[in-house]
C-alpha positions as CSV (number, residue, x, y, z in Angstrom):
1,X,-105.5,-46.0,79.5
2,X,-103.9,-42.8,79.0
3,X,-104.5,-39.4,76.5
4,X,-101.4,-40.7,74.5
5,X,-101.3,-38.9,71.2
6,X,-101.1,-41.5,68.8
7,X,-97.9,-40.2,67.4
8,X,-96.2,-41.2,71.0
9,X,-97.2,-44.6,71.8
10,X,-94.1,-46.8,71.1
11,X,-96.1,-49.7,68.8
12,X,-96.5,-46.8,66.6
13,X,-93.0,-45.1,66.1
14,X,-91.2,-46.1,63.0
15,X,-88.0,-45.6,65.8
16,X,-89.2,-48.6,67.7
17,X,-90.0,-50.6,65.0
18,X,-86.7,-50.0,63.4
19,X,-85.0,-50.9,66.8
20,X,-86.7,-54.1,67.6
21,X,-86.0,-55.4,63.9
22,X,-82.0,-54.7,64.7
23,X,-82.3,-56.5,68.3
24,X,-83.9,-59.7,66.4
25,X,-81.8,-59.8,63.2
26,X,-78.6,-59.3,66.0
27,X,-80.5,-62.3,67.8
28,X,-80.6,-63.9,65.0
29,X,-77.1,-63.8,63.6
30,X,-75.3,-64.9,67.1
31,X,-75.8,-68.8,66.9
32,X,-75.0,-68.6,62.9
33,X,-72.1,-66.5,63.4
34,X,-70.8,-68.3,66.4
35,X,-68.9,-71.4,65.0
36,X,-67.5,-69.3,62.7
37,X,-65.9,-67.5,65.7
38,X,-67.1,-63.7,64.5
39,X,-69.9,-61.2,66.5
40,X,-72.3,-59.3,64.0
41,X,-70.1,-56.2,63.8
42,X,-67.0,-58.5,62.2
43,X,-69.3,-60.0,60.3
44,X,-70.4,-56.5,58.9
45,X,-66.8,-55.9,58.2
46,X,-66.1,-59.1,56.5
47,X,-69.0,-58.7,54.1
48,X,-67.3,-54.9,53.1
49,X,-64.1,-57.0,52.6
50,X,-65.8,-59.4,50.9
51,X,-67.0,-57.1,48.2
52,X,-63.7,-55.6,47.4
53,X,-60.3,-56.2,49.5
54,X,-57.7,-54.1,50.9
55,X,-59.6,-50.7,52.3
56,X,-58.4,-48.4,54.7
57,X,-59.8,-47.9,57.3
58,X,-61.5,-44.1,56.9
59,X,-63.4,-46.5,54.1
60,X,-64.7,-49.2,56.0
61,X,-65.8,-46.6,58.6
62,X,-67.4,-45.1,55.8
63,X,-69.4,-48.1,54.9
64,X,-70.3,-48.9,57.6
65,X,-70.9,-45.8,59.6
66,X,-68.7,-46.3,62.4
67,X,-65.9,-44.1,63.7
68,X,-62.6,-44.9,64.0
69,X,-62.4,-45.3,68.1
70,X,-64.9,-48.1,67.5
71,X,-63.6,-49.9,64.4
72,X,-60.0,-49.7,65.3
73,X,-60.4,-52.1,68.3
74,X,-62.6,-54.5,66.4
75,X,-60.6,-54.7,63.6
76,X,-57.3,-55.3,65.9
77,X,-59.4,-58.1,67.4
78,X,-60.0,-59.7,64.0
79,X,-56.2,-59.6,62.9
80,X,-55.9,-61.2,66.3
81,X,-58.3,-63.8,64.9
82,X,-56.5,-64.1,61.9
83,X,-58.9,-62.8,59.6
84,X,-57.4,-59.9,58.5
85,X,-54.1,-57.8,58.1
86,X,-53.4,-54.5,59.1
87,X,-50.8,-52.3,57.7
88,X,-49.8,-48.4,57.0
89,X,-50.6,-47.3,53.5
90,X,-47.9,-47.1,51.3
91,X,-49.1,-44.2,49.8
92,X,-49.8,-42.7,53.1
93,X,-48.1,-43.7,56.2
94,X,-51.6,-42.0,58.1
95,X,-53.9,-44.4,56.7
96,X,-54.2,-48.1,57.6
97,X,-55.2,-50.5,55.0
98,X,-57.4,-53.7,55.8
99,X,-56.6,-57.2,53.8
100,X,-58.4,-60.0,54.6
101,X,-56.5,-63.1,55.2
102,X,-56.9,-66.5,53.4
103,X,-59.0,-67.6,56.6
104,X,-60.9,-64.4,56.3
105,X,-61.4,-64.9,52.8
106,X,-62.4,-68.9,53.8
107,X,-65.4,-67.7,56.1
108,X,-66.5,-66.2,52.8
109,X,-68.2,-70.2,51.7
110,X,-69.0,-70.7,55.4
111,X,-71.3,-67.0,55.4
112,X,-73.0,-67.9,52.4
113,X,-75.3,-70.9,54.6
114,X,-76.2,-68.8,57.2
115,X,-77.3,-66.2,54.4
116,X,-79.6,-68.8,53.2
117,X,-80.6,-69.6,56.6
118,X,-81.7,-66.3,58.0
119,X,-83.8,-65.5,54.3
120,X,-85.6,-69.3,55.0
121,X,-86.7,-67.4,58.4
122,X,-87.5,-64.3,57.1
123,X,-89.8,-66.1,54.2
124,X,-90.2,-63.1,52.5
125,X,-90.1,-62.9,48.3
126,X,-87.0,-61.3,47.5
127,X,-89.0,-58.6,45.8
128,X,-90.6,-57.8,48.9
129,X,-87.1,-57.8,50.8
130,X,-85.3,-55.6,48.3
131,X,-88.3,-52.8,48.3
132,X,-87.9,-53.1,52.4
133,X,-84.1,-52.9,52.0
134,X,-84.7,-49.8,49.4
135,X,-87.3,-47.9,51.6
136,X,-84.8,-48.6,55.2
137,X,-81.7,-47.1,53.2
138,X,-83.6,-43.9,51.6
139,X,-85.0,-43.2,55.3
140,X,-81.5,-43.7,56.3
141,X,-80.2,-41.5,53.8
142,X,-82.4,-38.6,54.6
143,X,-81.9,-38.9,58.6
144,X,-78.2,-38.7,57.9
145,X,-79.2,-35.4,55.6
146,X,-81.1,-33.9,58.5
147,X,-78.5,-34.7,60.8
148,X,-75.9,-33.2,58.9
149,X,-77.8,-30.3,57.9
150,X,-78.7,-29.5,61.6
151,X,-75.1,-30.2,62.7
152,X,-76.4,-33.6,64.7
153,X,-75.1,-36.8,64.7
């Protein structure tokens, strides 16, 4: 046994426990997103479409908090896929707009199981769930304040 302030053992960071809940939810997701052909990060773009069709691209980043060097390729891979259409703004020839297709818009049904599923294995009242989804986006909110503040990322 070590001196270890308590403050650096890694069962008591909020970082680790943070960390470790993302692994298992990805863990999770991958056999109930598997037949319907998507990985967790499609999914994540899928439920934004979902919600309200035909975004560009700078907004699904936006949503999601991803940059475009990562979100480009994975939503080329889903118009590959089918599920969604890419094409230049109008408006704006810069700017790509995102439309789901009618099979994208199909997985829609097919989501709403594993939905269900995952909050069967989580067991948790709803009220307890929402306060935890609450209390994960303020701290999110104020680490992204702090890191723009300070200039990080």
């Amino acid at each position: 046994m070590t001196d270890t302030p308590a403050c650096l053992r890694l069962e008591d960071n909020l970082c680790f426990a943070i960390y470790a809940a993302n692994h298992a939810f990805t863990a999770a997701y991958k056999p109930l997103l598997e037949p319907l052909g998507l990985t967790y990060p499609q999914y994540l773009v899928l439920l934004v479409l979902w919600e309200r069709d035909d975004l560009a691209v700078k907004e699904i980043g936006l949503r999601l908090h991803l940059d475009s060097g990562t979100l480009t390729p994975l939503l080329k891979r889903m118009e590959i896929a089918g599920l969604v259409r890419r094409a230049r703004d109008a408006q704006d020839e810069r700017q790509v707009r995102i439309r789901l297709t009618e099979e994208g818009r199909a997985l829609q049904a097919r989501a709403q199981a594993n939905h269900d599923t995952l909050a069967c294995i989580l067991g948790g009242a709803e009220q307890e769930l929402a306060a935890l989804r609450a209390s994960l986006a303020a701290i999110t909110d104020r680490l992204r304040g702090r890191a723009g503040a300070t200039g990080a990322s």
